[in-house]
Each structure stands twice: as C-alpha cells, then as structure tokens.
N, C-alpha and C positions, 0 to 999 in steps of 0.2 A: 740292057740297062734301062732301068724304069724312066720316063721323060723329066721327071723330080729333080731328078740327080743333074746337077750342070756339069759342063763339058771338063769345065779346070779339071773336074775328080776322078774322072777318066785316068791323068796322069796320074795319080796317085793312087788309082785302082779301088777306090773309094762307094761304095754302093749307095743305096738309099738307107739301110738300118745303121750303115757307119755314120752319113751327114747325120741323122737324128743323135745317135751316139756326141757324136763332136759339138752339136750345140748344148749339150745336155751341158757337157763339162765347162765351155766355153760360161754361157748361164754362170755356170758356181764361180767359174777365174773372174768371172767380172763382177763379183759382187751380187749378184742376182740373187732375194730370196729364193727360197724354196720350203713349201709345208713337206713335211717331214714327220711322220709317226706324231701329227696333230701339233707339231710344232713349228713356229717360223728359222728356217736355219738361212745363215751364210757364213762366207767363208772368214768374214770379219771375228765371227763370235759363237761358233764351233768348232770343235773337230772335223775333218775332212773325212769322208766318206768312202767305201769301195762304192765301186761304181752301180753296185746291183742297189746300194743303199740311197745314192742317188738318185733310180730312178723313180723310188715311192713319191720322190715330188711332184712325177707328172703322170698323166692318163697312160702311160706305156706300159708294155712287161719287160721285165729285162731278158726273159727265158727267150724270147727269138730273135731277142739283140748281144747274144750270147758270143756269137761264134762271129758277126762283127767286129766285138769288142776284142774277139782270141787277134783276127786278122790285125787288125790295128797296132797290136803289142808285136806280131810275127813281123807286120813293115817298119816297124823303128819308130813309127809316129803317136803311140803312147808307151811308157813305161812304170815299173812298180818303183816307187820308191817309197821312203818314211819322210813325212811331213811331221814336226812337232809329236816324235816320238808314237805314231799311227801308220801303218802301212796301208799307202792306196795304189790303186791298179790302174790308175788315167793320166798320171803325170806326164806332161806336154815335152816331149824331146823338140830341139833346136828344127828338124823335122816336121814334126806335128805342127809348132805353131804356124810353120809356113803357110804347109796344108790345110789349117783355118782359115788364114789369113785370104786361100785362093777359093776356097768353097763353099765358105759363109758371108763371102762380102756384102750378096746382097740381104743377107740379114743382121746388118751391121746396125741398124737402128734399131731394133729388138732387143739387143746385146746390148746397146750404150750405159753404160752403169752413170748415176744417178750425178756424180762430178765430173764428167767429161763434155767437152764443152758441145756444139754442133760442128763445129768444123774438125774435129778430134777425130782421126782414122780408125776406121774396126775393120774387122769384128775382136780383135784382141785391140784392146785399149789399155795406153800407158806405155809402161818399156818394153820395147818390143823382144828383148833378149831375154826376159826376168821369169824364173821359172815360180812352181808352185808354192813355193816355201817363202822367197821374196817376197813378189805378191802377196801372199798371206800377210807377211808383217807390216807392208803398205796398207793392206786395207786395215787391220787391226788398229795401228797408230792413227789411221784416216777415221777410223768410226770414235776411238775414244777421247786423244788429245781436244777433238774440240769441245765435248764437254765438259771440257775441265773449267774451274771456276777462273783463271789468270786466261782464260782462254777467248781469244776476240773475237768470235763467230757469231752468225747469225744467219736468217734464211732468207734468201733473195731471189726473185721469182721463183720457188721451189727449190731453191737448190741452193746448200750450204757458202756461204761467204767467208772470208777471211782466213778461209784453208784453201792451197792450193797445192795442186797436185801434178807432179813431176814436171817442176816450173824449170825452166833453160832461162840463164845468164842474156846478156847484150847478145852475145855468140853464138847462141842457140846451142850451147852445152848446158847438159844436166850439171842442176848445183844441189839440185838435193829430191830425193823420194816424196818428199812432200813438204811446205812452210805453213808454218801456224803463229798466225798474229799473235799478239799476247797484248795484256791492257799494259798502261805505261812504266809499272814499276817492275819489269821485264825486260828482258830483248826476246824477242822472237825464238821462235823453236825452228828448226830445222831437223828434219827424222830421214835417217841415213839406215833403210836395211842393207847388212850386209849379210852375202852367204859364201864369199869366194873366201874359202883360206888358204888356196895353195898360190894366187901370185901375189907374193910379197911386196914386190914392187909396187903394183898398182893400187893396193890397200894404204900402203905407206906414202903414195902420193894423192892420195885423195884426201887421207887427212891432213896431212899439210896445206892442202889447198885449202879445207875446210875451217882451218884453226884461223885462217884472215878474212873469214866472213865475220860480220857483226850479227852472227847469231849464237844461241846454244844449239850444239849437234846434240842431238838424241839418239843416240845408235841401238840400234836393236839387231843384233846377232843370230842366226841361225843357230849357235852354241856357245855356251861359256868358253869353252875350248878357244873359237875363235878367237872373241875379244883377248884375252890371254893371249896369244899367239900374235895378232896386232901390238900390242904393249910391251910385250918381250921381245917384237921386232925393233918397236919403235928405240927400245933401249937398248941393243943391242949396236945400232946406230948411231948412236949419240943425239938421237935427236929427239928424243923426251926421254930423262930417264926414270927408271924407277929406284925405290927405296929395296931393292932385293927382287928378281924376275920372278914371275907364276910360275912356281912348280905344281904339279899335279894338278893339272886344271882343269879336272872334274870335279874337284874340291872346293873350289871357288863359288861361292855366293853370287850374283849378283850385285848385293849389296855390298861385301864386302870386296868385291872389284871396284865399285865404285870407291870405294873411301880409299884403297890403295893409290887411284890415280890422282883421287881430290889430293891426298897428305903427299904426293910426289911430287906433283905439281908446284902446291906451297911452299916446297923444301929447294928444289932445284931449278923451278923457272919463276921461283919467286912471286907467280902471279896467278889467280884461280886458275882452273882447267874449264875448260868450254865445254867440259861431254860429259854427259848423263850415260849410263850405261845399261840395258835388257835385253832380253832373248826374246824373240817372237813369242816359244812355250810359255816362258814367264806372264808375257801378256795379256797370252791366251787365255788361262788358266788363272791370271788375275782378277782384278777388277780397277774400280779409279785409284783404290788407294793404293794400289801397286804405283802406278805411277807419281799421284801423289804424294804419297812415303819418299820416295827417289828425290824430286824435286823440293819437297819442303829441305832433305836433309843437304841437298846439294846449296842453296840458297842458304841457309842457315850456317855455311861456312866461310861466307863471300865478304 
C-alpha cells in the first residue's frame, strides 16, 4: 500500500485511487465548486453527477480510477441511488460516511465549505447522518433564501451572516437544518429538509415541536409524496386536520399543497399555519420566484 494512503484505510481496505475517489465526492457533499464542461457547478445549483462526470472537475481520469470506484460499491461504502430524479453512482451509505470521516480527517480543512465555522468537525461537515438528497436541500435553501429580498444577510469577514447553519437549541439539539433572519415585518425562517417517510413517529414529533418555535418552518421534502403522507398523518391523528386527506399524491402541486394546509389550518385550528411547503426538485429546478411566489401567497393570507 502506497505511503499516501493512512493507516485508518487499511481497515477499510481503502487504496490510494479510492482516497482520491472519496474526496472527489466529499468536495461536491460539501458544497465545493467545481468547473465542469467550462462551467462553475455545485451541488447547491445543479444536477448531481455520475461520478465519471465529476471527475472533468479535476486534473484526474476517471478510466484508472474505475475499478476503485466498482470496489467502493462492492464494500457497501458507496451506493447508486436517484437524487431529484438523476441517478448517481457515489451516494454515501451510513458506512461510507464513517470511512470519510476516518480517512480524510486530515484534509478536513480543504473540505470546510464556506459556512462552517473553524472549530466545525470534517471532513463531512453539518449532519453527520444526512445523506445526498438532505444535504442537497440544505445547501439549496442555504445558497438561495438569503438572497431573497425579506432576507437579513450579509457578508462578515467573507462569510455569509445572518444564516445559520444546523444551529442546536440551549440543549445542544437540532432545531432546524438551517435559520434565516428576516427584516422586521417577518418572523424568521427556519428550513426543515426532510427525506424520512417511513417513521411516522418521528416526523410527527418534530413538527410538533416545530409549530412552538416563533418561526415559519419552510419544509422542503425529498417528494410531494412525503409532505402528503406527513399531513394525512398529521390528521389522521387528530392533531392538525385536514379539510379531506391527499389522495393520489403524485398529483399534488406544491402549491396546491400549500393552500390545502394554509385553508385547513384557518378552518380548524382557527389560526395561520407556520409552514411553507417544496421539494428539493422543486427548488432545484426553480429559481427566487419559486420561493418567492410561495411566501408572497403564504403572507398574503395571514
């Protein structure tokens, strides 16, 4: 084993063209540009990439980091999955991230994407559980909300103020994916990706939690699906209801999700709803007026 390679990756069976492999993708999970077929990409404000597409970002070839890449998928430590309707071939198993986490440490400064503070853990930075699709909607809501005009940011020694990023309560628990000031005829934003829809439980106890903060949740969903499935939890419970549960809920809008919870809300708890509602894709794929559009008509009912 080449002397390059540190001993951690030993246990993981890890060589020198996988390290190179692993910080490649690592780069894109943290935010990292990368020139791309003579463009600036990330993962904020493209499409995700197979990984051979990736490597046109750097000096490498992907053809002898090929069979690597096959190893990597054969140990469990990357997998294919579909991000915002794209299939890639580096998505980070429960696995993988560890295996970053022990083989890149000491290029953890390298890695730090551009709102993480100095004393901030790498080389995976933020939630340390939060696969590609999360993260994607973190950075997404992290690059746009603050330029939005209601939005109270600005640049403080090089780096974005007034956003903060996967900010912990008194407690040191997560209270939201990221908080966005707002100017005074607001409350605050708080942006909640979510991508788990199978434990019911804990979705349903988060927003609860979430509904006694003095902020607007912004939830961005991995799928219409979800939020649907949240909402026809939530009323199935008794405990927000709706005006008639999401049927078919690939049929569902966005926007017209929205206005279903906004008029259920005003109907049965008497009082606005705190949550804004999009899908990462949506985001993606959008631009400000997407969000925009959401927030003027969300305000405009209050």
């Amino acid at each position: 084993m080449s002397k390059k390679v540190p001993s951690q990756a030993q246990f993981w069976e890890i060589q020198e063209n996988g390290l190179r492999l692993l910080y490649i993708v690592t780069r894109w999970f943290n935010g990292k540009p990368m020139n791309i077929r003579g463009e600036k990409r990330r993962i904020a404000t493209h499409h995700d990439l197979p990984l051979n597409e990736l490597f046109r970002g750097t000096d490498l070839g992907y053809e002898q980091h090929s069979r690597a890449h096959e190893r990597l998928l054969n140990n469990g430590l990357l997998q294919e999955e579909y991000v915002c309707r794209r299939k890639i071939d580096w998505g980070l198993t429960q696995r993988g991230r560890q295996a970053i986490r022990d083989v890149l440490k000491p290029s953890a400064d390298n890695l730090r994407p551009e709102w993480a503070d100095e004393d901030d853990e790498g080389p995976l930075f933020g939630d340390p559980n939060e696969g590609v699709t999360h993260r994607k909607g973190v950075e997404i809501a992290g690059y746009m909300l603050p330029k939005m005009a209601w939005a109270w940011s600005m640049e403080r020694h090089g780096r974005p103020y007034g956003v903060e990023w996967y900010p912990t309560d008194s407690r040191g628990e997560s209270c939201h994916d990221l908080h966005i000031d707002t100017n005074e005829h607001m409350t605050d934003v708080g942006v909640e990706v979510i991508t788990d829809s199978n434990n019911k439980d804990r979705l349903v106890a988060k927003w609860k939690r979430l509904q006694n903060e003095d902020r607007t949740t912004f939830w961005v969903f991995d799928r219409r699906e979800t939020a649907c499935r949240l909402w026809n939890e939530l009323d199935r419970r008794g405990i927000s209801y709706l005006d008639g549960q999401f049927n078919n809920h690939c049929n569902w809008s966005a926007g017209a999700i929205n206005r279903k919870v906004w008029r259920s809300s005003d109907k049965y708890r008497q009082e606005p709803a705190g949550d804004i509602i999009q899908t990462v894709t949506g985001l993606l794929e959008g631009d400000k007026d997407t969000v925009q559009d959401l927030f003027e008509e969300y305000y405009s009912r209050k």
